[in-house]
C-alpha positions in Angstrom: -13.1 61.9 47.0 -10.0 59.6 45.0 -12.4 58.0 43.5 -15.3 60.8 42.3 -12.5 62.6 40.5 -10.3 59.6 38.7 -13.7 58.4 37.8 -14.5 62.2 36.4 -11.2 62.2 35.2 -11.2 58.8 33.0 -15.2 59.1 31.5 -13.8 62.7 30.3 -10.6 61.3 28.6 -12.7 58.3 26.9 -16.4 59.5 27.1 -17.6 56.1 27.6 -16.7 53.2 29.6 -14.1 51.2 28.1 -11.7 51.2 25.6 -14.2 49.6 23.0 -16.6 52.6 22.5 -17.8 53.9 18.8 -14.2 56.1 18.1 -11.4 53.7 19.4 -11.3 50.5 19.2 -8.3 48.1 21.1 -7.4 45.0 19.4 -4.4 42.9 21.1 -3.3 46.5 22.4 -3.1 48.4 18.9 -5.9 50.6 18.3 -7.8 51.5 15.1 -9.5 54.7 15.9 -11.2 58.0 14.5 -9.7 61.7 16.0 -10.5 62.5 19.4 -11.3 65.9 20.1 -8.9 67.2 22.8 -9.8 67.5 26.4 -10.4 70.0 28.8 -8.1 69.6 31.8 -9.5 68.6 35.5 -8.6 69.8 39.0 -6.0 67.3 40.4 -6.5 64.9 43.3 -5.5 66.1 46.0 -3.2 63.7 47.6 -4.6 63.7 50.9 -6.9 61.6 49.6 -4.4 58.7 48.8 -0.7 57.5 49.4 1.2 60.7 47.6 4.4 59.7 45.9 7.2 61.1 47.5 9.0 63.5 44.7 12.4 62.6 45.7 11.6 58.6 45.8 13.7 57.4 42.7 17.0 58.0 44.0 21.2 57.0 43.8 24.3 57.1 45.3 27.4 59.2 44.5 30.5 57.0 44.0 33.3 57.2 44.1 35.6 60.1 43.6 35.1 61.9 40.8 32.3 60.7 38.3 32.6 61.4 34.7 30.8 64.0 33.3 29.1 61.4 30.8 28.1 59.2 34.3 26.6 62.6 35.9 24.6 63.4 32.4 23.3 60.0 31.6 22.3 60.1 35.7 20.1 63.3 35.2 18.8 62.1 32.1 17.7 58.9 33.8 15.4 61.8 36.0 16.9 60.6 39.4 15.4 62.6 42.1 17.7 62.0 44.8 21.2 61.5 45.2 23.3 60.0 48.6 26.3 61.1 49.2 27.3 58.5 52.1 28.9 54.8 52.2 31.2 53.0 54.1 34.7 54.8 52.1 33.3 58.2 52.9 32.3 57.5 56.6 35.9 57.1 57.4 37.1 59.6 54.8 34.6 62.2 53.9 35.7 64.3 51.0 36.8 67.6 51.1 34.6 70.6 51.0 35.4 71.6 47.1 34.3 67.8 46.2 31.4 67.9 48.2 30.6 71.2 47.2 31.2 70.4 43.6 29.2 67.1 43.7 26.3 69.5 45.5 25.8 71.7 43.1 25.9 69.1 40.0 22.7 67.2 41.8 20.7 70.5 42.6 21.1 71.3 38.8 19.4 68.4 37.9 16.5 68.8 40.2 17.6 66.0 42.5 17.6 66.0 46.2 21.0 65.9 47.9 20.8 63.1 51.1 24.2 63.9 52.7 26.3 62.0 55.4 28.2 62.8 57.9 30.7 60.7 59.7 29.9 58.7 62.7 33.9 58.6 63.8 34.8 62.4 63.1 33.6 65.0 65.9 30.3 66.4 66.3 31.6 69.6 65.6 32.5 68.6 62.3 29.3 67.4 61.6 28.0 71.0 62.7 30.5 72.6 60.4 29.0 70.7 57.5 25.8 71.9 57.7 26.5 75.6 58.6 28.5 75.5 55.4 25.9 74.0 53.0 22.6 75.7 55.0 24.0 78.9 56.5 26.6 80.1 54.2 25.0 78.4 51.4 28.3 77.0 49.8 25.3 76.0 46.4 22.8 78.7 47.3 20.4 76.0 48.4 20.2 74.6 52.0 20.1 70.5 52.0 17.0 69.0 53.9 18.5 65.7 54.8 21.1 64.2 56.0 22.5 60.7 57.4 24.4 59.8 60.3 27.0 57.5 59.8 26.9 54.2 57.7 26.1 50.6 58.2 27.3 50.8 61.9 26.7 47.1 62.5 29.7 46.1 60.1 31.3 49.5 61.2 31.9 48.5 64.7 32.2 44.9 64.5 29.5 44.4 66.6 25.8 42.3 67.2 22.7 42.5 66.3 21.5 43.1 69.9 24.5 45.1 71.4 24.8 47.5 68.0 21.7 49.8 69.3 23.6 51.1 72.9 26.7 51.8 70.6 24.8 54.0 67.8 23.0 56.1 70.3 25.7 58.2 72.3 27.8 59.0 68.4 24.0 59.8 66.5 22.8 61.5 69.6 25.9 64.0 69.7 25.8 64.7 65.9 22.0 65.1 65.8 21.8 67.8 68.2 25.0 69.5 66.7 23.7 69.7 62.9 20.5 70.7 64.7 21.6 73.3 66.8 23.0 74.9 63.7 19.7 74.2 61.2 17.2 73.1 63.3 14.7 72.1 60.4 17.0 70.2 58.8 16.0 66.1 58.6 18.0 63.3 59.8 17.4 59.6 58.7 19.9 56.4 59.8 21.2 54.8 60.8 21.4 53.0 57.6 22.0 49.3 58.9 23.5 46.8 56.6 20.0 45.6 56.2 16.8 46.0 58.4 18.3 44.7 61.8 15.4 44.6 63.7 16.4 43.9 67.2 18.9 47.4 67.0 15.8 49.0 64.9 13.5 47.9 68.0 15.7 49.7 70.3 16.6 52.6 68.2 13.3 53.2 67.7 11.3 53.8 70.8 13.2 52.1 72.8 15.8 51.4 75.3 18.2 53.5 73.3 15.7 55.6 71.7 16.9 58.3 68.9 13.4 58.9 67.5 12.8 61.4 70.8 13.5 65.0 71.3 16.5 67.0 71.7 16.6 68.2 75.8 15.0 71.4 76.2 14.0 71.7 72.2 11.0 71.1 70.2 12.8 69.1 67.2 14.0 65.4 67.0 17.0 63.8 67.1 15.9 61.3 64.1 13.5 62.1 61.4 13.5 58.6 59.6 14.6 54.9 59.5 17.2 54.3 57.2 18.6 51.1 56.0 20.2 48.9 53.7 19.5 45.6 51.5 21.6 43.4 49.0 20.1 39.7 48.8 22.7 37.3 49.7 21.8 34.3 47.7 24.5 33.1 45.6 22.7 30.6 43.4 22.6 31.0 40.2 19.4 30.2 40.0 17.9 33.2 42.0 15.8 34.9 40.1 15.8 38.2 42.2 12.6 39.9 40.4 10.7 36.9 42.5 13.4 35.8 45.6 14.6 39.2 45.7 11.8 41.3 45.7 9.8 38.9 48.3 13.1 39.8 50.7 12.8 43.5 50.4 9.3 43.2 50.9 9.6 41.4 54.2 11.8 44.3 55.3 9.7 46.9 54.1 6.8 46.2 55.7 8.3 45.6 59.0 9.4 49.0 58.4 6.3 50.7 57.7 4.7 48.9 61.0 7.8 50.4 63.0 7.2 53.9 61.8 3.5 53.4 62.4 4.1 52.4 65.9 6.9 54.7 67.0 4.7 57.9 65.7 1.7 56.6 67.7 3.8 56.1 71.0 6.0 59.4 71.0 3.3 61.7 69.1 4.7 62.7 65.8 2.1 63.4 63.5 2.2 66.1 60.4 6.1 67.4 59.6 7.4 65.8 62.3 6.3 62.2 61.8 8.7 59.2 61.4 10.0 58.8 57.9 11.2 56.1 56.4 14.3 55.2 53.0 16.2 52.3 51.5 19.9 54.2 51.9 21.8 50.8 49.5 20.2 48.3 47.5 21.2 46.3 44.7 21.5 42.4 43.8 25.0 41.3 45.8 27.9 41.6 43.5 28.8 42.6 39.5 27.8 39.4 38.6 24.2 39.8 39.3 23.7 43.6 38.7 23.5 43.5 35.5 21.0 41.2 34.5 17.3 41.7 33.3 15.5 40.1 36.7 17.5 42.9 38.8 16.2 46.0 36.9 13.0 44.0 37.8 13.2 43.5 41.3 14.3 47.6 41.2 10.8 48.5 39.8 9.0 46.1 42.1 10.9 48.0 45.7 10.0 51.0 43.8 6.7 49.4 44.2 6.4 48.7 47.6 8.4 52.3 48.8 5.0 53.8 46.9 2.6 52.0 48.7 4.4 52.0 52.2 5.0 55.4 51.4 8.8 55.9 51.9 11.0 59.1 51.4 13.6 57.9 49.3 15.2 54.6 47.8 18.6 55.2 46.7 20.2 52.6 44.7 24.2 52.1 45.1 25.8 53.3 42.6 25.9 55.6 39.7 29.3 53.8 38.3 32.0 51.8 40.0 34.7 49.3 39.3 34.3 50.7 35.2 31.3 49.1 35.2 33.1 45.9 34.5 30.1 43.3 35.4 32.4 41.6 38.4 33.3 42.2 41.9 32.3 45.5 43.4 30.5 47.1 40.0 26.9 47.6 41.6 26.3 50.6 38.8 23.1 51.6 37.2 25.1 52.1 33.5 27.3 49.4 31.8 30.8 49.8 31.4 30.8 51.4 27.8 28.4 53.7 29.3 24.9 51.5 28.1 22.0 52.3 30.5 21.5 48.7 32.5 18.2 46.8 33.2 18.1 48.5 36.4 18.5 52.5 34.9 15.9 51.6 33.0 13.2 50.5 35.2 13.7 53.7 37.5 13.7 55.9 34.5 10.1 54.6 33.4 8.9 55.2 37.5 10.4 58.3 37.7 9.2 59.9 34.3 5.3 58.3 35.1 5.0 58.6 38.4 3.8 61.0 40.5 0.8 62.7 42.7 -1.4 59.5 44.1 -0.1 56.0 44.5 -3.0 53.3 43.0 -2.7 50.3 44.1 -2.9 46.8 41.8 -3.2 43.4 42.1 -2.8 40.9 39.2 -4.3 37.0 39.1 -1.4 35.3 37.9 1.4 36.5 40.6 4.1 36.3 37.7 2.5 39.8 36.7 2.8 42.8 38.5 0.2 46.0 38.2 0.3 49.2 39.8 -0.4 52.9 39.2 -0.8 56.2 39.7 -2.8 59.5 39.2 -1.3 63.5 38.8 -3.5 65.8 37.5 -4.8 64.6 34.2 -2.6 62.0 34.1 -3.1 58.4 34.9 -0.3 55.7 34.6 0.2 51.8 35.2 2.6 49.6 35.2 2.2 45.8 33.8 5.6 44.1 33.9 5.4 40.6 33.2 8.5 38.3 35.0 7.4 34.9 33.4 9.6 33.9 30.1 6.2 33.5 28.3 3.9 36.0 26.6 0.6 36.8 27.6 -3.0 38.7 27.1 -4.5 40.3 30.0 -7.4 42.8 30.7 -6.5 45.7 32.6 -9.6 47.6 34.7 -8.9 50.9 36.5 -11.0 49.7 39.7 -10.8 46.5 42.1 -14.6 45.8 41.4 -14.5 44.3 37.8 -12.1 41.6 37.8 -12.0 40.0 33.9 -9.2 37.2 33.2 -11.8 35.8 30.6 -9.2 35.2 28.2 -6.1 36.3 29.8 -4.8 37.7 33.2 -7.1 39.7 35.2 -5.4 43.2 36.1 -6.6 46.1 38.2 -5.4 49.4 39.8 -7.6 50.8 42.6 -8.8 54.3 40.5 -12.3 53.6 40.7 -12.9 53.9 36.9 -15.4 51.7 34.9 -12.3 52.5 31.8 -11.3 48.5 30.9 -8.2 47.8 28.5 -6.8 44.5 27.0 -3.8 44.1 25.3 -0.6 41.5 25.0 2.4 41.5 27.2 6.1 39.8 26.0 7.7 37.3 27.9 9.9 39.1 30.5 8.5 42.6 29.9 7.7 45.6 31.5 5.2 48.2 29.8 4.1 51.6 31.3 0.4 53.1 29.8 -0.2 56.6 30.0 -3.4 58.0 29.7 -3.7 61.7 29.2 -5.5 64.5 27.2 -7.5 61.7 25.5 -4.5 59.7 24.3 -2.7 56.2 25.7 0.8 56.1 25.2 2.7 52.9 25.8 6.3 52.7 26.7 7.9 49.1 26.3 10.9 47.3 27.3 11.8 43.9 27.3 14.7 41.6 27.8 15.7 41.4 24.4 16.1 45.2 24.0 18.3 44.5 27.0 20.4 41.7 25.6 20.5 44.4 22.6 21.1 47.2 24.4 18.4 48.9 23.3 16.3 51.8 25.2 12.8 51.1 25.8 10.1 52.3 22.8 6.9 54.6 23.3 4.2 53.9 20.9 1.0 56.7 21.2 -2.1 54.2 20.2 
């Protein structure tokens, strides 16, 4: 069904098969072309029919006191769609209600889902009072839908791999069924692990100290969702994290996915009440790295992967810390004299384009990654190149006609005869839009980086 109406969809936009029929013509990616007569909208695809893109994927953390207006404006223009309130500094000192409330409301304004944490060392109750005050009372006049548990218990409790599990389960256990006593259709994801530990996930997780069960005597969960953290470790210089980096969260995530897959087939959650899954932290390790061109990168690439394994949420740490100072703990998305980084970038081009169906890609020369999606009458791919050398390539909308005649053979699963060929900068990345009979292209490349330069959209 994908496929009879993206192929529909794409004959409609171009009335003909490729890019090279009698009104526009493609050379090198810049088009000479006649006027196209508009286009009549089609019915959507209806997700079921694909991997949907979750809407609150492209997400951030809040950190740390008080953000500047200017931080909390240039983060809703990036078009985050989710915003944690959690980490390590709030697990053992949550802020106060006014703060949180405050913080709340901002994120809700700008259409963003609020993920918010609770403490792991303050009482149950407190936990329960937390959520009676944001879903009950309706401190913003909008419930929150989820919530987190704690934070990176592993480090937390000085503990091991293999012992953590038995000491997460009585403290997420207690505060699960309080919050859901109060707002039973709230959801719950943790317990955000330093990174994907998967002996504690194994027993977390169906089983010997299994949270993924239901409450005694009710018919919700304890646990709605795996959450975890990543930061690659490597400190050579020579990692380049859009390759070493993104192979390592790959790893993770599709041990993840497997997890999920498995628990919900062993414990029968299917529909609303299946096993989610979200990245609660990830960044490159320290200042130093963050802000670089290969990190906003590797950002796009998890972004990637967490459409095609279909997770909830990724939520990047953080907004702005340490004045955005490009050493020690500055993991922010913006630069200290408030320039959007590599890494802003990247999940402002996935979460303006993307939405609706996830399409799949696959490139012939792994330095170039391709991947896509479909929402209506709108069709999007990525191409972002992480070689330092130009290149040509021939992008087709189906995994059938595979063309690398002349350059690098692209495709996105859409099932779509539509073929386009264009050029690709060294250590680029480029978003095509296709829509009411026009391609719009969105470019950004290292040197508008170095420059500090936003990306540029050219309509062909």
């Amino acid at each position: 069904m994908k496929n009879k109406f993206l192929i529909l969809l794409l004959i409609t936009l171009f009335i003909g098969t490729s890019c090279s029929d009698d009104r526009v013509k493609f050379i090198d990616g810049e088009s000479i072309e006649e006027e196209v007569d508009p286009i009549d909208p089609v019915d959507p695809i209806d997700p079921a029919n694909g991997i949907a893109i979750s809407p609150m994927l492209v997400g951030n953390n809040v950190w740390y006191r008080s953000p500047s207006d200017q931080v909390w404006q240039l983060t809703a223009d990036c078009g985050i769609q989710s915003l944690r309130i959690g980490g390590n500094g709030y697990n053992d000192n949550i802020p106060s209600n006014t703060d949180l409330i405050d913080w709340v409301t901002k994120i809700q304004a700008m259409g963003a889902e609020p993920i918010m944490q609770v403490s792991q060392h303050d009482a149950a109750s407190n936990a329960a009072a937390l959520v009676k005050l944001f879903n009950i009372d309706l401190a913003t006049g909008k419930a929150i839908k989820y919530w987190n548990i704690g934070n990176e218990p592993w480090l937390e409790l000085n503990s091991t791999p293999t012992a953590v599990a038995a000491l997460v389960e009585p403290y997420f256990k207690a505060r699960a069924a309080a919050m859901k006593e109060v707002d039973p259709t709230i959801k719950i994801y943790g317990p955000d692990f330093a990174y994907y530990i998967e002996p504690a996930i194994d027993d977390l997780f169906g089983g010997k100290n299994n949270i993924a069960g239901k409450v005694p005597g009710k018919d919700y969960y304890y646990c709605d969702g795996i959450a975890w953290h990543k930061y690659p470790q490597s400190d050579a210089e020579n990692q380049n994290l859009s390759y070493d980096g993104l192979a390592g969260f790959e790893d993770s995530i599709v041990k993840c996915k497997a997890k999920i897959d498995a628990v919900n087939e062993q414990l029968g959650r299917t529909g609303d009440d299946a096993l989610g899954w979200g990245i609660g932290e990830f960044n490159a390790k320290n200042g130093s790295y963050v802000h670089r061109w290969d990190n906003g990168q590797m950002f796009a690439g998890i972004l990637n992967l967490c459409m095609k394994y279909e997770a909830t949420y990724a939520t990047t740490w953080s907004m702005f810390e340490n004045g955005g100072s490009r050493s020690g703990t500055d993991y922010s998305f913006i630069d200290g004299n408030m320039t959007p980084r590599a890494t802003y970038r990247h999940m402002q081009m996935v979460a303006q384009n993307f939405s609706g169906t996830y399409l799949e890609g696959k490139s012939s020369k792994s330095d170039i990654i391709v991947f896509g999606s479909v929402d209506g009458s709108k069709v999007t791919a990525m191409v972002m190149n992480r070689a330092n050398a130009a290149s040509s390539f021939n992008l087709n909308l189906n995994y059938t006609n595979i063309n690398s005649s002349g350059g690098v053979g692209l495709n996105i699963d859409g099932g779509s005869e539509l073929s386009y060929s264009g050029n690709i900068e060294a250590l680029a990345t480029h978003i095509y839009v296709f829509e009411n009979g026009e391609i719009t292209r969105t470019t950004y490349t290292n040197s508008n980086f170095t420059s500090e330069e936003a990306p540029v959209t050219t309509k062909l």
